[in-house]
C-alpha positions as CSV (number, residue, x, y, z in Angstrom):
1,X,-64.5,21.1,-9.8
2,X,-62.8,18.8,-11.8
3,X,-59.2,19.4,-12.5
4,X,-56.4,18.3,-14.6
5,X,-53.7,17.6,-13.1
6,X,-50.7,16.2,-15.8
7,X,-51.7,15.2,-19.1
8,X,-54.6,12.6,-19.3
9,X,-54.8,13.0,-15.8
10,X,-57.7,14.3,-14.0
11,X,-58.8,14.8,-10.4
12,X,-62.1,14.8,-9.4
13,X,-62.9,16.3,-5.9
14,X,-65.0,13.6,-3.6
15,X,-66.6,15.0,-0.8
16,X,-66.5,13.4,2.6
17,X,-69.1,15.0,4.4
18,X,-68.5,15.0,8.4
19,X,-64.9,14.1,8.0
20,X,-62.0,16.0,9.3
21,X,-60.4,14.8,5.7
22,X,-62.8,17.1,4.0
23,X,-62.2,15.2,0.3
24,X,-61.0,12.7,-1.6
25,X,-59.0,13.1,-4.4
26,X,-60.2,10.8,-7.0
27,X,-57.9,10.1,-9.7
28,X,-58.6,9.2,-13.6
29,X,-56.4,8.9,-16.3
30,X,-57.5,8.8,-20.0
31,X,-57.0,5.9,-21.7
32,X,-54.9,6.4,-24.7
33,X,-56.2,5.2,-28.4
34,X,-59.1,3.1,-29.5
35,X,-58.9,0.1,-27.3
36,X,-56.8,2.1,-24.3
37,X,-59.1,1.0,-21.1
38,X,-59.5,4.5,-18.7
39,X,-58.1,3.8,-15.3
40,X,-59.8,5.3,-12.3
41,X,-58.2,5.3,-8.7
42,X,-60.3,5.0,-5.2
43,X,-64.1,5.8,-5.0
44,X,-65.1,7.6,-1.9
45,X,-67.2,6.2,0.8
46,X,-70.6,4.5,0.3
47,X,-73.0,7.2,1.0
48,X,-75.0,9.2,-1.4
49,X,-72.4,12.8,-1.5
50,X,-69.8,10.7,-2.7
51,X,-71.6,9.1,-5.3
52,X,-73.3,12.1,-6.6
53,X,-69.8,13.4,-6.8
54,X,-68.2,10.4,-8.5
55,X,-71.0,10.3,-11.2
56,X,-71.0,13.6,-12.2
57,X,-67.2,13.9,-12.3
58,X,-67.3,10.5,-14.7
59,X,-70.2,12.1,-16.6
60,X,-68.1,15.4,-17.2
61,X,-65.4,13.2,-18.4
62,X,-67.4,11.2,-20.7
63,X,-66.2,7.7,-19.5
64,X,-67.9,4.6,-20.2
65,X,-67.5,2.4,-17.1
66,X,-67.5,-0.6,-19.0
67,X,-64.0,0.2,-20.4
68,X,-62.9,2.0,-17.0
69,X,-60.6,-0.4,-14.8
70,X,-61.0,0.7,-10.8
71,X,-57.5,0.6,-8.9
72,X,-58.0,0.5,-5.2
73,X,-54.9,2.0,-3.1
74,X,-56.1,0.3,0.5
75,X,-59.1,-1.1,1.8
76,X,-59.9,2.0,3.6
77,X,-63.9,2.6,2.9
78,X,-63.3,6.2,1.8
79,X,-60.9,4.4,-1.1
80,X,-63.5,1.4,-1.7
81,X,-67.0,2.4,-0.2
82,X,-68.5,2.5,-4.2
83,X,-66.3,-0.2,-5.8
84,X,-69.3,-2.9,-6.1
85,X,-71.5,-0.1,-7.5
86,X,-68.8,0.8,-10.2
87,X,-68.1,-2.9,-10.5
88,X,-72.1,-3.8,-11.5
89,X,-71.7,-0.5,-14.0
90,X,-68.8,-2.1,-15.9
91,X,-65.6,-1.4,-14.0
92,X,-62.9,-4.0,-13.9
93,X,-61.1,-3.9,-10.3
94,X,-57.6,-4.2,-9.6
95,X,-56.7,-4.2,-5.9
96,X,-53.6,-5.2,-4.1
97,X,-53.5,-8.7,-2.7
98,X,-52.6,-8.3,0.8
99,X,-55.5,-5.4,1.6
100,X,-58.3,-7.6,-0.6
101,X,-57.5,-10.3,1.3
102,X,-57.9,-8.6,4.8
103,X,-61.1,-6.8,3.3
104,X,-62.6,-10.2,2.6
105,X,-61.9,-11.5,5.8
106,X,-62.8,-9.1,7.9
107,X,-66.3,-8.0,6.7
108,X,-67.0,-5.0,10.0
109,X,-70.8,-6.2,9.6
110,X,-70.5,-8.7,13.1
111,X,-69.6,-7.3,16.6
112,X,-66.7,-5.8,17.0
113,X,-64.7,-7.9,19.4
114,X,-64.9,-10.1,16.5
115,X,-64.4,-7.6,13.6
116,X,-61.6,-5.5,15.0
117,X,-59.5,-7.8,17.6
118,X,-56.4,-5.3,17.8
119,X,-58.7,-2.9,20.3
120,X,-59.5,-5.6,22.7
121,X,-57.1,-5.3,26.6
122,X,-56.7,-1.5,25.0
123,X,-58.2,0.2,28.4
124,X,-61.3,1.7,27.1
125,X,-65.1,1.0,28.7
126,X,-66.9,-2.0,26.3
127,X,-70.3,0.8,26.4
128,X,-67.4,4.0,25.1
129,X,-65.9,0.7,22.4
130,X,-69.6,0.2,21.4
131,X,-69.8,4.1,20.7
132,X,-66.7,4.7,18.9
133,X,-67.2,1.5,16.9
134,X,-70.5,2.5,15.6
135,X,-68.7,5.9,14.7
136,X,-66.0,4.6,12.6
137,X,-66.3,4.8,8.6
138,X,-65.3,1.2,8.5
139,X,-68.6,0.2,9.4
140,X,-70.7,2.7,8.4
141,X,-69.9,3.3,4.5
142,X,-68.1,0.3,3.3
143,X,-69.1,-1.3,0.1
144,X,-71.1,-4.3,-0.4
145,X,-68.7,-7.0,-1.9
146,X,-66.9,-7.2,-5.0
147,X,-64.2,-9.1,-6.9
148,X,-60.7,-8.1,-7.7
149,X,-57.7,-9.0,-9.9
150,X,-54.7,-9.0,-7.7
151,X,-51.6,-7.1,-7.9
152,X,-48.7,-6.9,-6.0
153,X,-45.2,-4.8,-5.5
154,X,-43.6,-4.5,-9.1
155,X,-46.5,-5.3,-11.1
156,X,-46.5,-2.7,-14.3
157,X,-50.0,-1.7,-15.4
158,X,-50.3,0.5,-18.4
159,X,-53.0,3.6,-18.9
160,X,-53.3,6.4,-21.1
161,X,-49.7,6.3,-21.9
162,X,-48.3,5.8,-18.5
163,X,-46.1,2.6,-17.5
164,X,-47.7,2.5,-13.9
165,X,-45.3,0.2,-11.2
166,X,-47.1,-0.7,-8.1
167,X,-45.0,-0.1,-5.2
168,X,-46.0,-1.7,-2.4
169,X,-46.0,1.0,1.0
170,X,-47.5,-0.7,3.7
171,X,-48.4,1.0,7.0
172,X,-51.1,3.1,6.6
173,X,-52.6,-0.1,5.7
174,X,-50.9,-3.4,5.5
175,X,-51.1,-3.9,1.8
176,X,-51.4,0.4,0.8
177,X,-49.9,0.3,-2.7
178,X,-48.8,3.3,-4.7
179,X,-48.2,3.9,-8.3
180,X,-45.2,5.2,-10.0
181,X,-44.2,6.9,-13.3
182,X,-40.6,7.3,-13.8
183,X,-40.9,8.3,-17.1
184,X,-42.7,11.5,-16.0
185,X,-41.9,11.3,-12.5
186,X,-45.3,11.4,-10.7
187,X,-46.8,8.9,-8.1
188,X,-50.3,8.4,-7.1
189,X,-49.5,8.5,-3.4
190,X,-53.0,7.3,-1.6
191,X,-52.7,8.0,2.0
192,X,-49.2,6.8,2.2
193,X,-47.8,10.8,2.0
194,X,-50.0,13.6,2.7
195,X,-49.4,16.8,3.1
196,X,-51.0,18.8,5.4
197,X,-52.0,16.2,7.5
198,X,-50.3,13.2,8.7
199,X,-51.9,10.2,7.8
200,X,-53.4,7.6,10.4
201,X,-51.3,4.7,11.4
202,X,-52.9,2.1,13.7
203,X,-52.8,-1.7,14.5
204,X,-54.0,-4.3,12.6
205,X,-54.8,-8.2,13.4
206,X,-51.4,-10.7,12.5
207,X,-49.2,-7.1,12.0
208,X,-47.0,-6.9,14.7
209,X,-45.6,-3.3,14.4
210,X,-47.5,-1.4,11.7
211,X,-45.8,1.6,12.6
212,X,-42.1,0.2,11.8
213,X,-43.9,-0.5,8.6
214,X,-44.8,2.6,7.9
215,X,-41.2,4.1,9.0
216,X,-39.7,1.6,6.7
217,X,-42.6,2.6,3.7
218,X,-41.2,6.2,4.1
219,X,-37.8,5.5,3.8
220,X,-38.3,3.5,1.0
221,X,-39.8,6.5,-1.0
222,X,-36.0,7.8,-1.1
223,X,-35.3,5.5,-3.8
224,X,-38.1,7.1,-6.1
225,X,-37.4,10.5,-7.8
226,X,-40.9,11.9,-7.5
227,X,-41.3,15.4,-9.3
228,X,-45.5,15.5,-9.2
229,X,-46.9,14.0,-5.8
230,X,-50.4,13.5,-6.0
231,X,-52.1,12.4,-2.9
232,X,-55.8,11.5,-2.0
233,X,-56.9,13.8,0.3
234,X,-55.9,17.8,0.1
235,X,-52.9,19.1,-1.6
236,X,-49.9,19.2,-1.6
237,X,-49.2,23.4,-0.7
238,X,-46.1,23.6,-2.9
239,X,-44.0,20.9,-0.7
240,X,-42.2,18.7,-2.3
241,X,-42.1,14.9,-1.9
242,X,-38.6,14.5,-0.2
243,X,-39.5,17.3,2.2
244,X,-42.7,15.5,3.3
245,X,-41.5,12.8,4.1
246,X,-38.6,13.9,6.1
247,X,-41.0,15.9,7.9
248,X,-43.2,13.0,8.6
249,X,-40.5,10.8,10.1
250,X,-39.6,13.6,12.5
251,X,-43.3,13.9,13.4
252,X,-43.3,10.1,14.2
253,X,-39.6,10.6,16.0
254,X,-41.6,13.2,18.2
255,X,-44.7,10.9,18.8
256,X,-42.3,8.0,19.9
257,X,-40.3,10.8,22.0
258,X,-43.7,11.7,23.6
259,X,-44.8,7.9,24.0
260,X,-41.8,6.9,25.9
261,X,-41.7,10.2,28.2
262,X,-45.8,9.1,29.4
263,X,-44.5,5.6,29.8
264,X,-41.1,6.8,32.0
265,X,-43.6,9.0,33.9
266,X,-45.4,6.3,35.1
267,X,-45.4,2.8,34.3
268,X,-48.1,-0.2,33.9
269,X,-50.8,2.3,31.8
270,X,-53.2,1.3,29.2
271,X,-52.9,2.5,25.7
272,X,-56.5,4.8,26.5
273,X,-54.8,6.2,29.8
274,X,-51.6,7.4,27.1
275,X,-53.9,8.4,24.4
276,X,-55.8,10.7,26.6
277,X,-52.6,12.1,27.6
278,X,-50.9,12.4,24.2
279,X,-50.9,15.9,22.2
280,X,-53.7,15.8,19.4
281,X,-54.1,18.4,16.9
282,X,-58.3,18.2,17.2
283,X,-60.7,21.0,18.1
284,X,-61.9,19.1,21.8
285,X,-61.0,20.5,25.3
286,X,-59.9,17.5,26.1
287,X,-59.9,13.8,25.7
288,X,-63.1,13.2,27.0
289,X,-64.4,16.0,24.6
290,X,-63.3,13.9,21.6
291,X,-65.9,12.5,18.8
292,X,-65.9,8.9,19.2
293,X,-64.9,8.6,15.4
294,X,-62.0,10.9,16.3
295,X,-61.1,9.0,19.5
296,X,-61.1,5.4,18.1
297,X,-58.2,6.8,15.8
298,X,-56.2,8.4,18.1
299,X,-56.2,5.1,20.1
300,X,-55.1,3.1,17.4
301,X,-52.2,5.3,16.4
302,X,-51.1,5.6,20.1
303,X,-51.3,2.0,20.2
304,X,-49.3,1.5,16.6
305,X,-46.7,4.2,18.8
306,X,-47.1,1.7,21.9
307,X,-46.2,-1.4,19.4
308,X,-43.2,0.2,18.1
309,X,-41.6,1.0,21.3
310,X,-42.0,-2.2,22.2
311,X,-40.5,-3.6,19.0
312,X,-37.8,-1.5,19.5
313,X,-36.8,-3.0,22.9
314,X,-37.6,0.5,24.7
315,X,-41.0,-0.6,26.5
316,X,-42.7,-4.2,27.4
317,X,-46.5,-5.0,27.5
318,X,-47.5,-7.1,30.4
319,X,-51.3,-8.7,30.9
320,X,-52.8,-7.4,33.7
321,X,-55.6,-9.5,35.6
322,X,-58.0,-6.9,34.3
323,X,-57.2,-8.5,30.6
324,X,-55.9,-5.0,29.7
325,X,-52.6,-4.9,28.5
326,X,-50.2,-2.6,30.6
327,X,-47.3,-0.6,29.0
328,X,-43.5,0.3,30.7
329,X,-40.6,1.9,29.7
330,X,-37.5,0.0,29.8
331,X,-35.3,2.5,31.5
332,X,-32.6,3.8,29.3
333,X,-29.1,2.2,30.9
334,X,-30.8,-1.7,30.6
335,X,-31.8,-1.1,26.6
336,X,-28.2,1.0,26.0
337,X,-26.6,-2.3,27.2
């Protein structure tokens, strides 16, 4: 059911069948006067729920695609899987340049020692990789190709009224970018701040420590007075912005906490033997009970908690003749000194 959400603002409720996210939250705002352009935010997946739910949500709105500009938060294919569909209809894409550019060169269509580099040394089986790759929505519902005007941190777009900044919050993604209202006080969050889930942070090719990115993303959201949060999947059950993201960086804190305890425990594991140790909130006995689409997440964030331990001069990563890559604590008197 569509809903509206601030003035000229509208939320129309994706679904994303067989996904523990449940929906997306897809924006539109109301372009304002006779030549005013609508602006629409994220798509859904490529698959046929999500675009019987994006076309009658448009068609309830009455907006003509051809003057309807798409803004993609991050290359995420629940965000993007319809944008070449909307783009042959009439929409006019806008996308940040870092996450297009990634998108581009990393198509998901080949095999995936070649698609997603970051997993390879990780520990896991190359038949249980095979599995959980061909689970993952990044293959499976990604849109065909499409073109894109580039934007980047501080741009100002203008819809329906609204002076839009884009505020670059990478981590989730390395080019996620939000949009802010200050006159009104409301951002268009993506995945960067959810609510009652935490969202996914994992590695990504030439980014070092995706999680200090992320950290750093959060902290930066202090400097914004945010009175309507609106983020893309659930809601936001009354919290407000400040509170949720304090609460996320404590929930990271913990993660790291738990990280560095495995590693103290015993050293020279692999980021699959931590993962399978680490607390998940997922409805599996165990880590061998977990849907490979589920799994191939959890090893990336463990590995993005791995990264940033490591960063932070509190664990190393050694080769191993295996070609996994082993990780240690650094015991606490050497990095104190």
């Amino acid at each position: 059911m569509i809903t509206k959400v601030f003035e000229r603002i509208y939320s129309i409720p994706i679904r994303l069948p067989h996904n523990p996210l449940r929906n997306l939250n897809c924006y539109f705002i109301r372009g304002w006067g006779r030549h005013g352009k609508n602006l629409l935010i994220d798509t859904g997946f490529n698959m046929p729920e999500c675009r019987e739910d994006l076309r009658k949500g448009l068609s309830e709105l009455n907006a003509d695609l051809t003057k309807t500009d798409l803004f993609l938060t991050h290359l995420h294919a629940d965000h993007t899987g319809l944008a070449a569909e909307l783009e042959a209809a009439g929409a006019h894409i806008l996308m940040g340049e870092t996450d297009f550019a990634m998108l581009r060169k990393y198509k998901y269509d080949g095999p995936w020692r070649k698609c997603f580099p970051e997993y390879l040394g990780l520990g896991a089986s190359e038949q249980e990789m095979e599995l959980m790759m061909a689970s993952t929505p990044a293959r499976k519902y990604i849109s065909s190709p499409f073109h894109a005007e580039l934007v980047q941190n501080g741009d100002s777009l203008f819809y329906g009224g609204y002076h839009l900044t884009c505020v670059a919050a990478p981590g989730h993604t390395p080019g996620h970018i939000c949009l802010y209202d200050a006159a009104d006080r409301l951002m268009f969050l993506g995945d960067h701040v959810l609510f009652d889930i935490t969202p996914n942070v994992t590695v990504w090719p030439e980014v070092k420590d995706s999680l200090g990115d992320y950290l750093n993303s959060l902290r930066k959201m202090e400097a914004y007075d945010v009175e309507i949060p609106l983020p893309a999947h659930r809601t936001t059950n009354g919290i407000s912005m400040g509170t949720r993201v304090n609460e996320l960086l404590v929930h990271h804190e913990r993660r790291l906490g738990e990280s560095y305890a495995l590693l103290c425990r015993q050293p020279r594991q692999t980021c699959y033997q931590i993962a399978a140790q680490m607390t998940w909130k997922i409805r599996a006995d165990d880590w061998s009970q977990f849907p490979p689409g589920q799994k191939i997440f959890a090893l990336g964030e463990t590995k993005s908690h791995l990264d940033h331990l490591v960063c932070s001069g509190k664990a190393r990563c050694e080769r191993s003749p295996d070609g996994n890559w082993r990780y240690s604590a650094v015991q606490r008197d050497a990095w104190d000194r």
